[in-house]
N, CA, C and O atoms as a Tinker XYZ file with bonds, in Angstrom:
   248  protein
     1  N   -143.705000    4.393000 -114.036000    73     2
     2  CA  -142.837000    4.071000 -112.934000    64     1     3
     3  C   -141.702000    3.184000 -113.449000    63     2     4     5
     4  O   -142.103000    2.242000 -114.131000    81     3
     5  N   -140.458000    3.260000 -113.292000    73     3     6
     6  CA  -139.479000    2.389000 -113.638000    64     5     7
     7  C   -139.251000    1.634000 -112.784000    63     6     8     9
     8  O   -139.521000    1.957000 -111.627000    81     7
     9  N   -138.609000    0.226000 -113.108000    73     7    10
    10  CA  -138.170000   -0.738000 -112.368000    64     9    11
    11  C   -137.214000   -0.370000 -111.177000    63    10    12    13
    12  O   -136.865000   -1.290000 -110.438000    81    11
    13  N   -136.704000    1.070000 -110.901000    73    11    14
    14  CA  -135.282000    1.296000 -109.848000    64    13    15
    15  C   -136.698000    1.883000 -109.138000    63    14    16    17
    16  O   -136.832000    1.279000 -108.074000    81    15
    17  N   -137.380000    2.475000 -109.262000    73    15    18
    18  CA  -138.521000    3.478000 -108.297000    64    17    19
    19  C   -139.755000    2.711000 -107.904000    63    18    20    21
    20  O   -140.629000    3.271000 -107.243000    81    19
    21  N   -139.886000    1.242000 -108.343000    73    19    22
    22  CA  -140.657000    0.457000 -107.696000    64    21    23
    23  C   -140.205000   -0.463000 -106.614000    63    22    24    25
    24  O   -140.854000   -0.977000 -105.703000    81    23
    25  N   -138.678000   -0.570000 -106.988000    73    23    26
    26  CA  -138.104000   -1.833000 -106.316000    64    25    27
    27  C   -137.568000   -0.910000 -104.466000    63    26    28    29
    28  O   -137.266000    0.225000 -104.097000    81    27
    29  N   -137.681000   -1.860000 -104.032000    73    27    30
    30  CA  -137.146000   -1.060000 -102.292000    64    29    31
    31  C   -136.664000   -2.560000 -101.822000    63    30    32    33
    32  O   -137.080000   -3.712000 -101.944000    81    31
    33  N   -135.458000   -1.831000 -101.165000    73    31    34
    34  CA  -134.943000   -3.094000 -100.313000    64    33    35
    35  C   -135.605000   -4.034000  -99.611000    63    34    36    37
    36  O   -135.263000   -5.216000  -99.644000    81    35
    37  N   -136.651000   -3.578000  -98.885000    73    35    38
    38  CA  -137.554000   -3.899000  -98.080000    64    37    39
    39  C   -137.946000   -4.922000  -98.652000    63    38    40    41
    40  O   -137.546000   -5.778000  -97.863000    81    39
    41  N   -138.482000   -5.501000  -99.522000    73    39    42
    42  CA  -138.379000   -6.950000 -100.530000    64    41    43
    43  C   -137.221000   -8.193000 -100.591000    63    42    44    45
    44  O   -137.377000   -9.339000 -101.013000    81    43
    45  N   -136.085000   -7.601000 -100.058000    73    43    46
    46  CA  -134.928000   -8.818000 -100.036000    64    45    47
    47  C   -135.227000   -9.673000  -98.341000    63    46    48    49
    48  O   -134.464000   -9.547000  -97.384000    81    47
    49  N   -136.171000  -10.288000  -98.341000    73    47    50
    50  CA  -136.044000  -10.676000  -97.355000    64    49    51
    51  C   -135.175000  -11.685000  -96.712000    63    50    52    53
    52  O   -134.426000  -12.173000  -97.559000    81    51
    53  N   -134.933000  -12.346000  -95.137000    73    51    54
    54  CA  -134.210000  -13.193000  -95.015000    64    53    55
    55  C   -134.783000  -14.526000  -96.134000    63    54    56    57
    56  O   -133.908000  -14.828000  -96.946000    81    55
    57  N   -135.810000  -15.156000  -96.244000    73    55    58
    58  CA  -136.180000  -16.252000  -97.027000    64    57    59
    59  C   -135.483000  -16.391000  -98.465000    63    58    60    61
    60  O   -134.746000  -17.232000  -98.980000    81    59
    61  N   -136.189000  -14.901000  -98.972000    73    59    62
    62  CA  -135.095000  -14.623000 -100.433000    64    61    63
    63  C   -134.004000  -15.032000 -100.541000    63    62    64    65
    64  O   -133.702000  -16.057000 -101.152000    81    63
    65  N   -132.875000  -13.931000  -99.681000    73    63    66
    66  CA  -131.857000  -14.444000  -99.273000    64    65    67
    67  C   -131.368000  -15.515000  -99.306000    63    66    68    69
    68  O   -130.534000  -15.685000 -100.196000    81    67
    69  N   -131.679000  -16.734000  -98.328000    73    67    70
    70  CA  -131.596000  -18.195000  -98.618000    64    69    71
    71  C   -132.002000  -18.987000  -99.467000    63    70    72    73
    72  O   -131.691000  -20.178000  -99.460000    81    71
    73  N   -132.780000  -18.432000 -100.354000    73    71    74
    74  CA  -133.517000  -19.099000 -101.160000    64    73    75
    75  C   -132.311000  -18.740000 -102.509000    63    74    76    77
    76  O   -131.881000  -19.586000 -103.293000    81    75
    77  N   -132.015000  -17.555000 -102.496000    73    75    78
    78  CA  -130.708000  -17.436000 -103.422000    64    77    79
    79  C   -129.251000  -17.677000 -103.168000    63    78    80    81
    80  O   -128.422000  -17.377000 -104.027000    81    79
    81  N   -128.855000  -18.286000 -101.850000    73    79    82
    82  CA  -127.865000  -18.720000 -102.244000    64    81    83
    83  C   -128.206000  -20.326000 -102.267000    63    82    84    85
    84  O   -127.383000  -21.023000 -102.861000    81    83
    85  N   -129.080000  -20.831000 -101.812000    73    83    86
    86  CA  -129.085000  -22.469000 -101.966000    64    85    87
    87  C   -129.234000  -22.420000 -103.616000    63    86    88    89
    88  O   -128.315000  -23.156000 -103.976000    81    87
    89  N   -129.672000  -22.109000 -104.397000    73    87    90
    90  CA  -129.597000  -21.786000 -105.333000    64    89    91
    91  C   -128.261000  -21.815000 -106.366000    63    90    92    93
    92  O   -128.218000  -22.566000 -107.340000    81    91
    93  N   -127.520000  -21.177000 -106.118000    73    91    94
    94  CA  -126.067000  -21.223000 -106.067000    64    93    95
    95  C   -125.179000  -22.204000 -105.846000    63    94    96    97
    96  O   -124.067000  -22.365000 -106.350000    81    95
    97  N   -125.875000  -22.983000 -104.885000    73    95    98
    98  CA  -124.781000  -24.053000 -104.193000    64    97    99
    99  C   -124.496000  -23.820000 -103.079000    63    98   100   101
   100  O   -123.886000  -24.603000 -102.352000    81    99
   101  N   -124.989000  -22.420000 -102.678000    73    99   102
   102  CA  -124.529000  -21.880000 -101.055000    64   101   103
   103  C   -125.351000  -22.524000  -99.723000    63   102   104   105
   104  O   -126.581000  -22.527000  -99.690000    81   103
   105  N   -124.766000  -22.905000  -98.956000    73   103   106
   106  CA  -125.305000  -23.708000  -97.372000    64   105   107
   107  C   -124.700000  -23.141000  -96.287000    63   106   108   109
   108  O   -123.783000  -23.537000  -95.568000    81   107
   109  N   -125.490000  -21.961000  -96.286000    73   107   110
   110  CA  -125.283000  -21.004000  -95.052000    64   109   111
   111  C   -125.685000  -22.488000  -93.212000    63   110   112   113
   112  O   -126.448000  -23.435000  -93.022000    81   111
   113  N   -124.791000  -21.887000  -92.535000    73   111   114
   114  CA  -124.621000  -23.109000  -91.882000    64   113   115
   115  C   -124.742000  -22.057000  -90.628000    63   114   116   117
   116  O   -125.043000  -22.485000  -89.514000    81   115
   117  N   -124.502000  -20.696000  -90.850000    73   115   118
   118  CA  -124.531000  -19.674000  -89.106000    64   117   119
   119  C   -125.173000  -18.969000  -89.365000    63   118   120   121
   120  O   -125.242000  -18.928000  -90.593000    81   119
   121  N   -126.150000  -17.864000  -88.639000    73   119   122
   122  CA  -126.917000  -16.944000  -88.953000    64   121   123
   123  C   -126.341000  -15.480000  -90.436000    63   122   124   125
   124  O   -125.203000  -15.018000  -90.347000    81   123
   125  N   -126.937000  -15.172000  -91.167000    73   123   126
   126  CA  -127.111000  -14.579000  -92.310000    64   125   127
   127  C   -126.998000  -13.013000  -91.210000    63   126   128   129
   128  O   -127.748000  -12.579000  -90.336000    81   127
   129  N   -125.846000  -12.570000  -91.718000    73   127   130
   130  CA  -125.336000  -11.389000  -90.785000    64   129   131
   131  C   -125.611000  -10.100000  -91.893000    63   130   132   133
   132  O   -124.955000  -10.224000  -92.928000    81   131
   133  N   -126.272000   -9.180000  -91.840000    73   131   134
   134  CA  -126.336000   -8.069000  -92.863000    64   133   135
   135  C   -124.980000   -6.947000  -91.994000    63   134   136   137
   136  O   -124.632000   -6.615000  -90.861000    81   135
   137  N   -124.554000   -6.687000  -93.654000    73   135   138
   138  CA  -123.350000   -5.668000  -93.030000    64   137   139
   139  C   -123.548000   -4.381000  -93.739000    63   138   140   141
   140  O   -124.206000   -4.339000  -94.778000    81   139
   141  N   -123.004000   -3.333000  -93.217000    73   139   142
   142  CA  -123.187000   -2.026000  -93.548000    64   141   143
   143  C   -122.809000   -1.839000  -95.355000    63   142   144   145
   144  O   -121.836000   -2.295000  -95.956000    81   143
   145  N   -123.794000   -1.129000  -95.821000    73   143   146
   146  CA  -123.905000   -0.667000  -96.982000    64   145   147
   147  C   -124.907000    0.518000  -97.329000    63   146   148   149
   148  O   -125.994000    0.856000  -96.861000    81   147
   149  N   -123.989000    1.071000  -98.475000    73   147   150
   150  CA  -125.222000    2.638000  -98.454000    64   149   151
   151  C   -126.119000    2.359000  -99.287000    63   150   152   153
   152  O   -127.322000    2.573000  -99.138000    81   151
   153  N   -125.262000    1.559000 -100.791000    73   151   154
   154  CA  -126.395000    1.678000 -101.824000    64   153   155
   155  C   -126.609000    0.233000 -102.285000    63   154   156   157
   156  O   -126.899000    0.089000 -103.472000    81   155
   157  N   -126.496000   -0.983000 -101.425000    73   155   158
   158  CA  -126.849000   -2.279000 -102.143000    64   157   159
   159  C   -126.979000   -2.724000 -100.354000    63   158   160   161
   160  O   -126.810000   -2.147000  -99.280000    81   159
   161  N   -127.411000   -4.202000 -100.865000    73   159   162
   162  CA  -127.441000   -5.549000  -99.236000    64   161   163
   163  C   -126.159000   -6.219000  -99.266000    63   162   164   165
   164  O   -125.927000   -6.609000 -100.410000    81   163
   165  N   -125.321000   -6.477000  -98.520000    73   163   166
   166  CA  -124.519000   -7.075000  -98.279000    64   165   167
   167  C   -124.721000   -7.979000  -96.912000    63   166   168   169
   168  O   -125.180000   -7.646000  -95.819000    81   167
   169  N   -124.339000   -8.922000  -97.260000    73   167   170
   170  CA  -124.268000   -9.571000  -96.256000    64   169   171
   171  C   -123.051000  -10.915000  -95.600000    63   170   172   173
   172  O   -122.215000  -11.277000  -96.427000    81   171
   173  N   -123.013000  -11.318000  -94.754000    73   171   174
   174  CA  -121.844000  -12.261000  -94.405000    64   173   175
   175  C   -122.458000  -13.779000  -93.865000    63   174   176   177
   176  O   -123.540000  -13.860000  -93.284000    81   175
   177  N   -121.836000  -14.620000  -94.074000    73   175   178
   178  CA  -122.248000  -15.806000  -93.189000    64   177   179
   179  C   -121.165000  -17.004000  -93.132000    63   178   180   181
   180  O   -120.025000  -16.819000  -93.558000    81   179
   181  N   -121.593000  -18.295000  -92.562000    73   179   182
   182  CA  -120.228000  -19.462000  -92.673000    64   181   183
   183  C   -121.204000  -20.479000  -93.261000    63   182   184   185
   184  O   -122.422000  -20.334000  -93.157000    81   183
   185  N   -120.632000  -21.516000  -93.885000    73   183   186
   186  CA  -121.064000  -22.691000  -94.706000    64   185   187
   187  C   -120.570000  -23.565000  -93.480000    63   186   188   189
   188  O   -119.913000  -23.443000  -92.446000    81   187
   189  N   -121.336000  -24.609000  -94.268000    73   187   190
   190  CA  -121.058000  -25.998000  -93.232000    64   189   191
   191  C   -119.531000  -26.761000  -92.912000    63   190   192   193
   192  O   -119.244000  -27.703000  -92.174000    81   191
   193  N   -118.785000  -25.986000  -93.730000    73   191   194
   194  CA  -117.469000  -25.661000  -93.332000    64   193   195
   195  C   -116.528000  -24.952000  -92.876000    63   194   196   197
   196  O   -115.300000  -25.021000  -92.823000    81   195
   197  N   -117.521000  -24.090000  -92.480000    73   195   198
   198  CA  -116.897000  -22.883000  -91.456000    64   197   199
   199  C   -115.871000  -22.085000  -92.615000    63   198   200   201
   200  O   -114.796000  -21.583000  -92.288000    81   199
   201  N   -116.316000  -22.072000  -93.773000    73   199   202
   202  CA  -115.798000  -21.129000  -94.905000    64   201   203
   203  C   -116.719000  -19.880000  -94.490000    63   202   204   205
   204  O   -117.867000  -19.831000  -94.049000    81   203
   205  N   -115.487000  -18.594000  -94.895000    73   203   206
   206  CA  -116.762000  -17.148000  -94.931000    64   205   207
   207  C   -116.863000  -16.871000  -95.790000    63   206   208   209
   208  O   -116.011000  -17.134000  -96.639000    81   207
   209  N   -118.316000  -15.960000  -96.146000    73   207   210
   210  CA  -118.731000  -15.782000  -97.290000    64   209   211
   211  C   -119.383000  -14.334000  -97.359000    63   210   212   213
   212  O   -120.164000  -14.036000  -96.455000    81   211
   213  N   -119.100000  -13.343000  -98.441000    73   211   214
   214  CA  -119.695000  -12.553000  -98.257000    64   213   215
   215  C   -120.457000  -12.295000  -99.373000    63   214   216   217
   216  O   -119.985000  -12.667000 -100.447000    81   215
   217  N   -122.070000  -11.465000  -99.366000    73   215   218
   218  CA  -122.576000  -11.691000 -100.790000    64   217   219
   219  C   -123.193000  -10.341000 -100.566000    63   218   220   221
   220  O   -123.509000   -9.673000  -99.582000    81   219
   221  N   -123.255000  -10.151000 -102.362000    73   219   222
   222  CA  -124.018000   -8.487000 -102.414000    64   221   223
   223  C   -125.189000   -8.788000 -102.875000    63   222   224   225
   224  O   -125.355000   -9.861000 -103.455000    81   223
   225  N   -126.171000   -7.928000 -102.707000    73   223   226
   226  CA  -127.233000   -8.221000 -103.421000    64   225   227
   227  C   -127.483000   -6.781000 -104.341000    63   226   228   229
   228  O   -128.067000   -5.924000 -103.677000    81   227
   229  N   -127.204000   -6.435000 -105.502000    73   227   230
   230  CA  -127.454000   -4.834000 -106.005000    64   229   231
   231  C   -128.601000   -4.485000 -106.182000    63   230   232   233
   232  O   -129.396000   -5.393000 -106.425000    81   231
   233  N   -129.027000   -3.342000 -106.141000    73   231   234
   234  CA  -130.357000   -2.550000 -106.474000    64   233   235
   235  C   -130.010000   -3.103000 -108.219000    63   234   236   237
   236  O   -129.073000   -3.566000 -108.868000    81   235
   237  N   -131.582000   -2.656000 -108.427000    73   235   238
   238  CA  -132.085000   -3.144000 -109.854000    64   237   239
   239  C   -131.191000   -1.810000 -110.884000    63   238   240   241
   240  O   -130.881000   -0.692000 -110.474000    81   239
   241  N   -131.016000   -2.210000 -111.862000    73   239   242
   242  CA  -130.039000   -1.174000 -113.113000    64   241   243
   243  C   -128.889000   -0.989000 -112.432000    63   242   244   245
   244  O   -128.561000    0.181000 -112.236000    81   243
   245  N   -128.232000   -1.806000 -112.044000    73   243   246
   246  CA  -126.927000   -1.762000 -111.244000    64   245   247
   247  C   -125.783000   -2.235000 -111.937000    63   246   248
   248  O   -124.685000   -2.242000 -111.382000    81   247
């Protein structure tokens, strides 16, 4: 089994998510908005400065 045919989106959860951008430095401050994508997670949100932010998350061998 390869690493692209084990992995499923279904694993990026919201926690993940936050857990990778605090990580970063990121302080999502409004709800974690998922936006349309065919072949990765994208998503949008605001920091505690009402900055927007948008972040991808890619499938694995990307």
């Amino acid at each position: 089994m390869t690493q692209q045919s084990a992995f499923h989106f279904k694993t990026i959860t919201h926690d993940l998510i936050y857990d990778a951008l605090i990580e970063v430095g990121l302080y999502p401050d409004s709800g974690i908005i998922e936006l349309n994508s065919y072949e990765n997670r994208v998503y949008h949100f605001l920091n505690e400065q009402h900055k927007h932010y948008v972040v991808k998350f890619y499938r694995p061998t990307r």
